[in-house]
C-alpha positions as CSV (number, residue, x, y, z in Angstrom):
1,X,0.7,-12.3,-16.5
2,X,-0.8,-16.4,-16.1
3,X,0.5,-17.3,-12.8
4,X,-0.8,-21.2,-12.0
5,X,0.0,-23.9,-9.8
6,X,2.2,-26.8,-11.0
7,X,3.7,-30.3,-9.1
8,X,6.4,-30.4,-11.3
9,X,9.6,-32.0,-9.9
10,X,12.6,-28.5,-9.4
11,X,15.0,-30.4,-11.9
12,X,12.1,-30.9,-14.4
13,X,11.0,-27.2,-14.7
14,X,11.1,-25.8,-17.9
15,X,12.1,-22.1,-17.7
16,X,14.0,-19.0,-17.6
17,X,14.4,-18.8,-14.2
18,X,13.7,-21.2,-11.1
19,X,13.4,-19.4,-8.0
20,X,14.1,-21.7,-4.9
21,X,13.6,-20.1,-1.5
22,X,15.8,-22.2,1.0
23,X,15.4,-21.7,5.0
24,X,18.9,-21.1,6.6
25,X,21.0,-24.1,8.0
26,X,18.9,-26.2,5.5
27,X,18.9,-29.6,4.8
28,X,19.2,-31.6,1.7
29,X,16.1,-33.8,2.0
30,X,12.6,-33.2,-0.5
31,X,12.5,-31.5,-3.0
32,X,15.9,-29.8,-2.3
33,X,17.6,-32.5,-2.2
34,X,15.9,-33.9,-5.2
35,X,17.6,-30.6,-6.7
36,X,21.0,-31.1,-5.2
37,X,21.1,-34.2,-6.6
38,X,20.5,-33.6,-9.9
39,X,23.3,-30.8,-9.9
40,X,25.9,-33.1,-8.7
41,X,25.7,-31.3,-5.5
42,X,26.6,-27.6,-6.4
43,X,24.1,-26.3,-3.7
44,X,26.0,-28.4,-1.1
45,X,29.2,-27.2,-2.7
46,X,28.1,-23.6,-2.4
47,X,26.5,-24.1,1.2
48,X,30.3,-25.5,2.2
49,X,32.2,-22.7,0.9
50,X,30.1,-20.4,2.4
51,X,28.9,-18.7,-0.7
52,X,25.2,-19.2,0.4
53,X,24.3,-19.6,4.0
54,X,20.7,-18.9,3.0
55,X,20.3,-15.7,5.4
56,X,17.1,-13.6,4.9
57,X,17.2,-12.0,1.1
58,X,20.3,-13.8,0.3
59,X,20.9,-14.9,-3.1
60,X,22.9,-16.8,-5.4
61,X,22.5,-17.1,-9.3
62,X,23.6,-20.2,-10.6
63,X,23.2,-19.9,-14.8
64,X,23.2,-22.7,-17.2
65,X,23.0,-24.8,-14.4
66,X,23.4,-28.9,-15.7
67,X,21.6,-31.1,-15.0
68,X,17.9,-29.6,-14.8
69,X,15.6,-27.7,-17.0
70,X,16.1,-24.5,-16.0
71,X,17.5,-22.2,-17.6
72,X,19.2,-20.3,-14.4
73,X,18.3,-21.3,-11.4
74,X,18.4,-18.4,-8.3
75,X,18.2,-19.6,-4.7
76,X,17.0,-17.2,-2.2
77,X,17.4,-16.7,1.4
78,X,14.7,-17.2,3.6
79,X,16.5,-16.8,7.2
80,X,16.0,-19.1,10.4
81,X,12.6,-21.1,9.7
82,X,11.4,-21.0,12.9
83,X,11.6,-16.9,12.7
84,X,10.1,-16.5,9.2
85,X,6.9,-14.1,9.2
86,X,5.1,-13.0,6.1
87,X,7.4,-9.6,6.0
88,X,10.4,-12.0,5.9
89,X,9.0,-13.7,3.4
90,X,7.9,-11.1,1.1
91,X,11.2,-9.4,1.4
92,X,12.7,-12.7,0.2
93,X,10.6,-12.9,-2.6
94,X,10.5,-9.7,-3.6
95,X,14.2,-9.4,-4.0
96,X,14.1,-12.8,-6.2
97,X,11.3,-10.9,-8.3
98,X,13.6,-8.2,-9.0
99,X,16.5,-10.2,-9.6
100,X,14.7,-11.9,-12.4
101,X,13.0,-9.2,-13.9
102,X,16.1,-7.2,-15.4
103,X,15.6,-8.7,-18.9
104,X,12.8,-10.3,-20.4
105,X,11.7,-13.4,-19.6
106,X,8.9,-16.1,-20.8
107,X,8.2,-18.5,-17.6
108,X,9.2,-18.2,-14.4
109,X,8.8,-20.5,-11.7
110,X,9.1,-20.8,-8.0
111,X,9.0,-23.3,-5.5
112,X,6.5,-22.7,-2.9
113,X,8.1,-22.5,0.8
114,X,7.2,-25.5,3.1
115,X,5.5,-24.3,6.1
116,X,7.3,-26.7,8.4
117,X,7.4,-25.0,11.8
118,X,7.3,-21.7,10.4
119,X,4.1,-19.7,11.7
120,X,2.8,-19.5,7.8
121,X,0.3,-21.5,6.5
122,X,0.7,-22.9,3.2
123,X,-2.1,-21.2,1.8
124,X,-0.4,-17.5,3.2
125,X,3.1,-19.2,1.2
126,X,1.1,-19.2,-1.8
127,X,-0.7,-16.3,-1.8
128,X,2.3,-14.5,-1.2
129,X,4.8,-15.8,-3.7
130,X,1.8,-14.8,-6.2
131,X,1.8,-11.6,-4.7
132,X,5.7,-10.7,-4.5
133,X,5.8,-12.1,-8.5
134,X,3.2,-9.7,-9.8
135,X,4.6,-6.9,-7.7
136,X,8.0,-7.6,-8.0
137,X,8.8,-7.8,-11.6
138,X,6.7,-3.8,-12.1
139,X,8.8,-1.2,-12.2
140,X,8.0,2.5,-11.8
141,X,9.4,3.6,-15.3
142,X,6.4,4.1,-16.7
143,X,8.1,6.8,-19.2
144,X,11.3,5.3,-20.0
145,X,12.2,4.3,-23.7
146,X,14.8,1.9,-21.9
147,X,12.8,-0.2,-19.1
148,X,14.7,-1.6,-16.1
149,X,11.8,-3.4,-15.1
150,X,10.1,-6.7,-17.0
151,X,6.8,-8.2,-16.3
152,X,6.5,-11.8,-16.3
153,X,4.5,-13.7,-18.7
154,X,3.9,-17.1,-17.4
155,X,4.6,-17.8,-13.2
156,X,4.5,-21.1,-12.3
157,X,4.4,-21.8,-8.0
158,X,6.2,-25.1,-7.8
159,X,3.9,-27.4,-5.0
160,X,4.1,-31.1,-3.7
161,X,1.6,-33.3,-5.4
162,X,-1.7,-33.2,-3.9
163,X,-1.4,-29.1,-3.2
164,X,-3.0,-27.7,-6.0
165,X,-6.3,-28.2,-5.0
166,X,-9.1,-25.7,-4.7
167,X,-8.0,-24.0,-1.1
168,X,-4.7,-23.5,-2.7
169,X,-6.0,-22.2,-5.8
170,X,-8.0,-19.8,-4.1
171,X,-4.8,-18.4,-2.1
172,X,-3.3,-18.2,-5.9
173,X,-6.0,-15.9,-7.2
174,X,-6.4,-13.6,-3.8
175,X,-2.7,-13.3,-4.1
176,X,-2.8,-12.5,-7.3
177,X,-5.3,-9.8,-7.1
178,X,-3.5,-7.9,-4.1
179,X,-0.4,-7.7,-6.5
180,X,-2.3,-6.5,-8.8
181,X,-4.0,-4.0,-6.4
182,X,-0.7,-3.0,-5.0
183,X,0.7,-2.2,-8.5
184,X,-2.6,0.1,-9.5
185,X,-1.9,2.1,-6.2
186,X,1.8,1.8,-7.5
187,X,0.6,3.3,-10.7
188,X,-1.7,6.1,-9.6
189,X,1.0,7.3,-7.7
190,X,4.5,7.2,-10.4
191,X,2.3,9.0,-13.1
192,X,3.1,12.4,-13.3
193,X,0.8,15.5,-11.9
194,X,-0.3,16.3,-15.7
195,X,-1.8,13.2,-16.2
196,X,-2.8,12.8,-12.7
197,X,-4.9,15.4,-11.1
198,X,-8.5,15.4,-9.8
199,X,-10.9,15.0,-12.3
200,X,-8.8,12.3,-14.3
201,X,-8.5,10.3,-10.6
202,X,-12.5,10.9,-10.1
203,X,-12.8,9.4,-14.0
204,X,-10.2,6.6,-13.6
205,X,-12.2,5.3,-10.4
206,X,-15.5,5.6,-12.4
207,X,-14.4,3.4,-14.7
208,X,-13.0,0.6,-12.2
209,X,-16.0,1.1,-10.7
210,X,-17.6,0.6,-13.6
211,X,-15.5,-2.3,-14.3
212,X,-16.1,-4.5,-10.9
213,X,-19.6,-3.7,-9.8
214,X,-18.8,-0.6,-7.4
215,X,-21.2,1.5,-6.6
216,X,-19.8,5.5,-7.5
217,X,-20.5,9.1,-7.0
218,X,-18.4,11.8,-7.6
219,X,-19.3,14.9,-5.8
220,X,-17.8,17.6,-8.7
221,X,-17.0,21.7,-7.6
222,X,-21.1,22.5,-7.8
223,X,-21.9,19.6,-4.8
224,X,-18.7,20.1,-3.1
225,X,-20.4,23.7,-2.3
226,X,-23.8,22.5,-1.8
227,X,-22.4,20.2,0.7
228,X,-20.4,23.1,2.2
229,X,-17.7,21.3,2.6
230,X,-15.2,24.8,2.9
231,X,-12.0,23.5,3.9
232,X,-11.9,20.6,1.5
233,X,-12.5,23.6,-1.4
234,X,-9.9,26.2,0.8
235,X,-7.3,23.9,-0.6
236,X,-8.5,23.9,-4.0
237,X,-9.0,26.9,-4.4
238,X,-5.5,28.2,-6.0
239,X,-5.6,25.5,-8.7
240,X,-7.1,25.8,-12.3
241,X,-7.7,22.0,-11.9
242,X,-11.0,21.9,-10.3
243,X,-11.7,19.3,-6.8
244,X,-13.3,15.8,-6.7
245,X,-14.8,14.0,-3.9
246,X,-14.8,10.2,-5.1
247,X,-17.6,7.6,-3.3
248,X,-17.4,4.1,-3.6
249,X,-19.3,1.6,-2.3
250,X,-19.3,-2.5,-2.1
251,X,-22.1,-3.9,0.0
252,X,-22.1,-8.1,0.1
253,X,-22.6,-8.1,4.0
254,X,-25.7,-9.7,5.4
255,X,-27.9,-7.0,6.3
256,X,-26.9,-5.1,9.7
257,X,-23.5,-5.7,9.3
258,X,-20.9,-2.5,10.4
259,X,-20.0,0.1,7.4
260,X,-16.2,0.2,7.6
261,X,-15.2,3.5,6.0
262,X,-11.8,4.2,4.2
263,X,-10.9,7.6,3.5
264,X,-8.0,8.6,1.3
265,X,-6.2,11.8,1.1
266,X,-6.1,12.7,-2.6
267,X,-3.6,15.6,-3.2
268,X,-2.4,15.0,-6.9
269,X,0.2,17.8,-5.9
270,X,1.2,19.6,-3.5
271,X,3.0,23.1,-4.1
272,X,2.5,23.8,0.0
273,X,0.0,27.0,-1.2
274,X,1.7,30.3,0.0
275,X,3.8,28.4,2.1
276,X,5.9,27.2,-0.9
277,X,7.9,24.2,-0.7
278,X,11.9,24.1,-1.7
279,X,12.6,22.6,-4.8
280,X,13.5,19.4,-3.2
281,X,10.6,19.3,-1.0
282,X,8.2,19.4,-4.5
283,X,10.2,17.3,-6.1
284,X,7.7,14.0,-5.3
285,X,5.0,15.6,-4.3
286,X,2.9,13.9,-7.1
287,X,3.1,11.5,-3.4
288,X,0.2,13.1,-2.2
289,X,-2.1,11.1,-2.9
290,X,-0.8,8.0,-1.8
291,X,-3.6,7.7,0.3
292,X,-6.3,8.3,-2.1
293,X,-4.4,5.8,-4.4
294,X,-4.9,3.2,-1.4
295,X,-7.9,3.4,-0.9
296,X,-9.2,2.9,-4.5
297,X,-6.8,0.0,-4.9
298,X,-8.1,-1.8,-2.3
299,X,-11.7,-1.1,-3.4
300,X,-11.4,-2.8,-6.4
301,X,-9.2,-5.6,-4.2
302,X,-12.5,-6.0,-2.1
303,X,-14.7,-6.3,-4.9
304,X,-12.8,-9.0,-7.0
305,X,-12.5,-10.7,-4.3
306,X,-16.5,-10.8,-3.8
307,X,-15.6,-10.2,0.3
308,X,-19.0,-10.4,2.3
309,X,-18.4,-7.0,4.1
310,X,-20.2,-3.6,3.5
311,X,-17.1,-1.0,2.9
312,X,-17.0,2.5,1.6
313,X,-14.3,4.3,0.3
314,X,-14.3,7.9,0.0
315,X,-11.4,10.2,-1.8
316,X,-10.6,13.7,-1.5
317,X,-8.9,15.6,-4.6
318,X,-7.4,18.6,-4.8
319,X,-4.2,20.3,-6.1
320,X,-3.1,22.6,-3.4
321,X,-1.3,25.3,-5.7
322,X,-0.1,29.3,-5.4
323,X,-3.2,30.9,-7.9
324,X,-4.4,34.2,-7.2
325,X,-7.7,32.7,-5.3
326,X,-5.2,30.4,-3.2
327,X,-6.0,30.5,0.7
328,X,-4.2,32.8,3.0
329,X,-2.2,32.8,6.1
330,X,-4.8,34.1,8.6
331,X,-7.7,32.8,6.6
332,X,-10.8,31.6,8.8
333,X,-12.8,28.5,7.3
334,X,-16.0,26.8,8.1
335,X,-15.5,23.5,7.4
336,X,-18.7,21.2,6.6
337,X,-19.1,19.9,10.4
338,X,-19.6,23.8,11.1
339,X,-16.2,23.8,13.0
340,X,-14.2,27.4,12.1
341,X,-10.0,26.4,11.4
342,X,-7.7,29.3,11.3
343,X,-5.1,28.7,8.1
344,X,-1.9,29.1,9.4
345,X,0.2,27.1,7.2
346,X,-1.5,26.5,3.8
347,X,1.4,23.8,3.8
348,X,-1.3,22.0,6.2
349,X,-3.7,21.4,3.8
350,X,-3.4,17.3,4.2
351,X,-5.8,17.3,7.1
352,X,-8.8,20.3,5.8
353,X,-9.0,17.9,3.3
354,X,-9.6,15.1,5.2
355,X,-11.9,17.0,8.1
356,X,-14.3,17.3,5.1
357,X,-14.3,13.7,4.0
358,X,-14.7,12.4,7.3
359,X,-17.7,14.2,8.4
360,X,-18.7,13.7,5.0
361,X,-18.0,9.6,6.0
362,X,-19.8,9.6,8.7
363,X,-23.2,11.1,7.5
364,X,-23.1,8.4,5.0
365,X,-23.1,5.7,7.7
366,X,-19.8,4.6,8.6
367,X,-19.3,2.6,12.1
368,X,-15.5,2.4,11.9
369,X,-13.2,4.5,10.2
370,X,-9.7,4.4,8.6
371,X,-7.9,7.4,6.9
372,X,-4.8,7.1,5.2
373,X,-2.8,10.4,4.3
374,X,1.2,11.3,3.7
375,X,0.3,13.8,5.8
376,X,3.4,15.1,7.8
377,X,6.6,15.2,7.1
378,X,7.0,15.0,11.2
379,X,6.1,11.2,10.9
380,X,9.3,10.5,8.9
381,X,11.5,12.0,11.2
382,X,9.6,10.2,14.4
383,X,9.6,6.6,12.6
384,X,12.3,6.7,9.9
385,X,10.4,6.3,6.1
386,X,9.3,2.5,6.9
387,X,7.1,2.8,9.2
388,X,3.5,4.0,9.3
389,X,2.5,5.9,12.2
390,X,-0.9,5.1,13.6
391,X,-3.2,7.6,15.8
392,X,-6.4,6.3,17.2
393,X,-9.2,7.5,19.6
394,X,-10.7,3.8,20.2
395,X,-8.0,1.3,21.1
396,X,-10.1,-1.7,20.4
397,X,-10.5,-0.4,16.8
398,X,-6.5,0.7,16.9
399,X,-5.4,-2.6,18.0
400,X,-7.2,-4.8,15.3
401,X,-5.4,-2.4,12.8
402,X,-2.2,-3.2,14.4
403,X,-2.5,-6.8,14.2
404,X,-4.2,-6.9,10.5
405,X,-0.6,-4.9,10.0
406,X,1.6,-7.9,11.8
407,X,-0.5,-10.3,9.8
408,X,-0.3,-8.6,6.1
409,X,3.8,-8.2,6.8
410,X,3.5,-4.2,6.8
411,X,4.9,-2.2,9.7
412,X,2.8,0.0,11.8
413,X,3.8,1.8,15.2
414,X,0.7,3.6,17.6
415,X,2.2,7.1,18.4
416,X,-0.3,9.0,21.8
417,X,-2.9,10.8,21.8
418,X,-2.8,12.2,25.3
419,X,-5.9,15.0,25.4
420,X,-2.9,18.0,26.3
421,X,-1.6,17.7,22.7
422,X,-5.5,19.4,21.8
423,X,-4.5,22.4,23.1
424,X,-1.4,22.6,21.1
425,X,-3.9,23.4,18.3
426,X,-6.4,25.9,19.6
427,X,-6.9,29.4,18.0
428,X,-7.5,32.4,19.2
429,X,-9.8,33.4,16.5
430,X,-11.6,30.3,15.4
431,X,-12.2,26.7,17.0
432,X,-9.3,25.7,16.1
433,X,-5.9,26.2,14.0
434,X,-4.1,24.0,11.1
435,X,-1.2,23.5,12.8
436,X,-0.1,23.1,16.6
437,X,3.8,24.1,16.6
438,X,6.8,22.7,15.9
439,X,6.7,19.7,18.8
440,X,4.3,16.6,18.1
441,X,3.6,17.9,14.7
442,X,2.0,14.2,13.8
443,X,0.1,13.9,16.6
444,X,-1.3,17.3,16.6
445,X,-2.6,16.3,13.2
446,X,-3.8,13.6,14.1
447,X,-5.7,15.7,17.0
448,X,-6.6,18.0,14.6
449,X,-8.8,15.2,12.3
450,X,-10.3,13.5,15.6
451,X,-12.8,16.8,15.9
452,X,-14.2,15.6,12.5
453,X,-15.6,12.0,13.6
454,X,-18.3,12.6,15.3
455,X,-16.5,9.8,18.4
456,X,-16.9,6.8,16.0
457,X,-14.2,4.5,16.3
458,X,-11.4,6.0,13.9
459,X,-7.8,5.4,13.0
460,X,-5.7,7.3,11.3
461,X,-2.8,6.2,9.4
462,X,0.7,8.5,8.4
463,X,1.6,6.8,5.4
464,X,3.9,10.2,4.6
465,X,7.2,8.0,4.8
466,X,6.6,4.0,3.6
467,X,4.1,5.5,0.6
468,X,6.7,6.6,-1.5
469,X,10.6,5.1,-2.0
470,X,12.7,7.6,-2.7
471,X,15.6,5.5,-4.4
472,X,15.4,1.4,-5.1
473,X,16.4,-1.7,-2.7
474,X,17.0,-5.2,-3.8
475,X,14.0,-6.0,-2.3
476,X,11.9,-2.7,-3.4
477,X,11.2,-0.6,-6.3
478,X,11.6,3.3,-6.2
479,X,8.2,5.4,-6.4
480,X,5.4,3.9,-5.4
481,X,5.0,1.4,-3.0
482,X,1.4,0.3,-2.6
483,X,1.6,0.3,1.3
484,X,-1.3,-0.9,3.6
485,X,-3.9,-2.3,0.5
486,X,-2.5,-5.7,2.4
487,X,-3.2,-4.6,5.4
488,X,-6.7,-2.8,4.9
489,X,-7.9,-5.9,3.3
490,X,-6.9,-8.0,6.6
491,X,-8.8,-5.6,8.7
492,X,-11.8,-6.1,6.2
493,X,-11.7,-9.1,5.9
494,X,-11.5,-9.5,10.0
């Protein structure tokens, strides 16, 4: 896909489909009314018969439109001005993506939204029309003879002359290259368990690495035991496929500067071990490694965007499966920190993956931590499937992750971590047990991966319901949804 910055006039556009997003009780003066003008004033005509009142994610197709260029043009909703944020934004855009994107289609262009007295800068209007246009027009049918889904090839963002200068054309590349890191994420996580398992992950992130100067280890079966790292292996250890630990590394940070660690959880699929799923319950559970998939998106975000900041990035993968080596209920394991976890539900395996990537994150220098894991189903029902559920144990750290969430459009709500809910999860015959009950059951994960990070300012993110869509919106695809890479690379970034 060429997406580039253009000043031509709306009515002189040359293309399949003009996208124009248009602020509710708008006014025909600029560029819009430019536009009006040159269709004889259908847009007023549509605006007085009510047919488009321009409310958030509104649309209305006009095709063959006389008078301009265009080929069809499709005005878009952008709600009250005054109220627009970068979520309302991106929904807008999003749903024109997908609008245009049923059939195939050479040029596209759109006409970049006026900050006015919204709170978005131009340059955030920019980068995220590029964003919404790469994302938007990628579907998850990766396997379909018939696609419903059509990339662009050519995406031009419509500015006022004397906007495509270089500050704008930087906001055009960094928003193309978080499209294109929330589409890999997107990707890892629609292909199929067969093709997606731990050792083709580990060899896929070699090769970006590879690609965009990362620095990469893979810790294979063999290191994973010299490490000791027993519960990560625990949940391995039912599967043919044998476990990866993934290590990347970008360090452009003068020298001194904090190692921010990012720590995915990389189950490629998830059976629940002994404690089986249903049917319907497995059914996506090629999900569980959304977090893993996250992670490793925005690592190759950070390092094509050259950002001066020393992160790591650190994946767990196993297949968590019903062999005849699989972990048992009542199994005791000594997980690499030394602490001993009593197995309790080998549907739990999320978080023994995790407590042996974080210790492992922390020995290799990590200040801050984030984790990100569809880890419990308990999240979903507690937030709904749109909102990621945040647990902390520093609230400075916490709170910079909550507003790098506001900022990047995503949503993110802090759930307690009151020190009662640890003794929800103590054992009687080890430190401590998998699982804490049926009450809290996000928190007491949460509680359950604080024992593994050594105090360091840590936040942990549930990502179990906005990770994967279950059916499509007009303003979202099904599958994969590339959550928080936007959001991680505002907290990196600072």
């Amino acid at each position: 896909m060429n997406l580039q910055l253009a000043t031509t006039p709306l009515n002189e556009a040359a293309c399949d489909w003009l996208i124009v997003p248009v602020s509710e009780g708008f006014e025909f003066n600029g560029r819009l009314g430019q536009l009006n003008d040159a269709l004889g004033g259908q847009i007023g005509r549509l605006r007085e018969s009510q047919d488009f009142t321009a409310k958030l994610a509104e649309t209305a197709l006009i095709p063959a439109p006389a008078g301009i260029r265009a080929a069809r043009l499709l005005l878009v909703g952008l709600g009250p001005v005054e109220k627009l944020d970068e979520a309302g934004l991106n929904k807008a855009l999003m749903t024109a993506a997908r609008a245009a994107s049923g059939k195939k289609t050479d040029r596209v262009a759109v006409a970049v939204p006026s900050p006015g007295p919204s709170r978005l800068s131009l340059g955030r209007c920019i980068q995220a029309v590029a964003t919404a246009m790469t994302v938007g027009c990628v579907g998850q049918d990766l396997y379909r003879a018939e696609k419903k889904r059509f990339p662009f090839e050519n995406v031009d963002l419509l500015v006022e002359p004397g906007q495509n200068g270089a500050e704008q054309k930087a906001a055009l590349e960094a928003g193309t290259v978080v499209g294109e890191a929330i589409n890999l994420a997107r990707e890892l996580v629609n292909q199929p368990p067969k093709v997606m398992f731990p050792v083709s992950f580990a060899e896929r992130a070699q090769n970006l690495a590879r690609q965009h100067n990362l620095r990469c280890e893979v810790l294979d079966q063999a290191a994973l035991e010299t490490e000791k790292m027993g519960s990560l292996l625990a949940v391995s250890a039912g599967s043919d496929q044998p476990p990866r630990l993934v290590f990347l590394e970008h360090n452009q940070a003068a020298a001194g500067a904090p190692v921010v660690a990012l720590v995915g959880k990389g189950v490629t699929f998830d059976s629940g071990g002994l404690s089986i799923k249903s049917n319907d319950n497995m059914l996506t559970m090629k999900c569980d490694m959304a977090g893993a998939a996250t992670v490793l998106a925005t690592m190759v975000a950070i390092a094509r965007l050259k950002l001066p900041v020393h992160v790591i990035g650190l994946m767990g993968l196993v297949e968590n499966l019903t062999g005849g080596s699989a972990m048992k209920l009542g199994d005791v394991l000594t997980a690499r920190s030394g602490v001993t976890i009593e197995v309790q539900n080998t549907d739990a395996e999320g978080r023994l993956v995790l407590a042996d990537v974080l210790d492992y994150a922390v020995s290799k220098g990590a200040d801050r931590l984030i984790d990100l894991a569809t880890l419990t189903g308990a999240c979903v029902v507690a937030l709904g499937e749109d909102v990621v559920g945040a647990m902390s144990n520093n609230q400075d750290w916490c709170d910079k992750v909550l507003a790098a969430a506001k900022a990047a459009g995503e949503d993110v709500w802090q759930l307690p971590m009151f020190g009662h809910y640890d003794e929800l999860i103590k054992s009687d015959v080890a430190d401590i047990r998998n699982v804490g009950g049926r009450w809290g059951g996000a928190i007491t994960a949460a509680k359950f991966l604080e024992r593994f990070v050594k105090e360091k300012p840590w936040v942990h993110l549930d990502i179990a319901g906005p990770a994967f869509a279950s059916s499509d919106k007009p303003h979202r695809e099904g599958g994969g949804t590339g959550c928080m890479v936007k959001t991680l690379l505002e907290i990196v970034k600072g």
